[in-house]
N, C-alpha and C positions, 0 to 999 in steps of 0.2 A: 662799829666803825665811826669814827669821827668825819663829820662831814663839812666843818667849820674848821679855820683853824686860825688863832689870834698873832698877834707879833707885836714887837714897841714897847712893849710894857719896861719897866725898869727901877730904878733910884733916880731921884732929883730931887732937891733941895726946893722949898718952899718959893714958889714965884720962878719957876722953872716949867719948861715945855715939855711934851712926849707925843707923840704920832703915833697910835692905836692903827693898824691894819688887820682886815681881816679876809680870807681869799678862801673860796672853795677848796678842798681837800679831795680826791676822785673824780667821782660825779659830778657835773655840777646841773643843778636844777635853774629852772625858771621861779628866780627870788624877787615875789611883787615885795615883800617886805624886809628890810633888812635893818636890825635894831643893834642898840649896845645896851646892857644891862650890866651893875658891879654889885658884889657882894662882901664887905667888911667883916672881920673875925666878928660875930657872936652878935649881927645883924642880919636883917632879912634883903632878900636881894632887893635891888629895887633897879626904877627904869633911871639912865640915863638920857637916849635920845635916840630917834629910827627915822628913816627915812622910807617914801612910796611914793607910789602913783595915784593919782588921784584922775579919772580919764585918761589925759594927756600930760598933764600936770605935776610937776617933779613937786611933792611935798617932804618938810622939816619939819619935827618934832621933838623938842627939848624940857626933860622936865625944867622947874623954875630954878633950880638952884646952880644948873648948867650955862643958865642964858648968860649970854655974855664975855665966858669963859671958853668955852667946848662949840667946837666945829664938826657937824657932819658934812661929810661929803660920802659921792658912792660912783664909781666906775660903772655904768648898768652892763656895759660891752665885754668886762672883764667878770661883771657879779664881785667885784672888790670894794669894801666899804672899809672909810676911814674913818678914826676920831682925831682929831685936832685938839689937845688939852694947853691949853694956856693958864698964867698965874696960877698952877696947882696949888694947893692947899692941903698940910697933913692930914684933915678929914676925909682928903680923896681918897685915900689910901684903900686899897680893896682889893682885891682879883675884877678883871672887867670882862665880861664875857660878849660874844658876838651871839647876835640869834640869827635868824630868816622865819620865812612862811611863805610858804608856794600856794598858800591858798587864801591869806586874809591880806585885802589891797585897799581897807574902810581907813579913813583919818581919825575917827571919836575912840578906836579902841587899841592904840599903836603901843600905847604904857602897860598894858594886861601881856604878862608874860605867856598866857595860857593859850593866844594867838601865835604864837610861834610854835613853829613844830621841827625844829632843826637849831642845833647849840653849840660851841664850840669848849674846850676844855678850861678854857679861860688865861688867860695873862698878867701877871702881878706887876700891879702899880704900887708905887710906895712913897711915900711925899716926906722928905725929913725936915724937922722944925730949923 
């Protein structure tokens, strides 16, 4: 059963935007962690950005090649988390997958996809030259 489910994904031309949403699908759990990861034809997946709780504390986290570019945000009251992709770039091009983790809410380990334990099927982004 899919328990994530992505949206926004598309075509856009280079230096073009797209809005990444991702919303519970049934069930929906208590998500301390909610991330975006993408994975490119005949690359390895890797992280893009997650957001959590830190105490009280709403934290952001962006690998380095996002800074700048890419916006998380995250609805906590809906468990809806967004990406904000600005001046795409052909290299973005990938499937971008949503994750969660109802059980890991640390800041040092947000980029380890092995801390999530919930995925969604993903949504193709595609950046044309």
């Amino acid at each position: 059963q899919v328990l994530l489910v992505e949206s926004g994904g598309g075509l856009v031309q280079a230096g073009g935007s797209l809005r990444l949403s991702c919303a519970p699908s049934g069930r929906t759990f208590n998500w301390d962690t909610m991330g975006w990861f993408r994975q490119a034809p005949g690359k390895e997946r890797e992280f893009v950005a997650a957001t959590t709780w830190s105490g009280s504390v709403y934290y952001a986290y962006y690998a380095d090649s996002m800074k700048g570019r890419f916006t998380i945000s995250r609805d906590v009251a809906k468990n809806t988390m967004y990406l904000q992709m600005n001046s795409l770039k052909p290299e973005d091009t990938a499937v971008y997958y949503c994750a969660a983790s109802t059980s890991y809410s640390g800041t040092t380990g947000l980029a380890d996809g092995n801390n999530y334990n919930y995925w969604g099927q993903g949504t193709q982004v595609t950046v044309s030259s």
